[in-house]
C-alpha angles and dihedrals in degrees: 000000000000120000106222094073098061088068116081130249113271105243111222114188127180124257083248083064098043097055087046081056101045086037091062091048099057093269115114120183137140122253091240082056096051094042083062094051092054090040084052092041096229087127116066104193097081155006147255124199123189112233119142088311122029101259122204136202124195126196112220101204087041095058085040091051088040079048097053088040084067114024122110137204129249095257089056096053109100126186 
């Protein structure tokens, strides 16, 4: 058996995704926004690599788990 096959696919999602994703979780942001946070590296959960455009590439399970590190409950949210 090779082991490689026992590791599951990478998920890449678009920064279109990405900011769905962030949207239906109370983060709204733009995807220019988001490409300059990769390209600043203040979000951990991708990447962004300078070719003739700036790529980028998104993990899913690492915004999800970003997502979870910051979320609240309903109880903690004041207004």
């Amino acid at each position: 058996m090779n082991p490689t096959t026992e590791i599951p696919k990478i998920k890449v999602i678009s920064t279109a995704k990405a900011c769905e994703i962030l949207a239906e979780h109370g983060m709204k942001t733009t995807q220019n926004k988001l490409g300059l946070g990769l390209q600043q590296r203040v979000y951990p959960f991708g990447v962004a690599i300078k070719m003739t455009e700036w790529v980028y590439e998104i993990y899913e399970n690492l915004l999800l788990d970003w997502i979870r590190e910051r979320s609240t409950t309903e109880s903690e949210v004041t207004t």
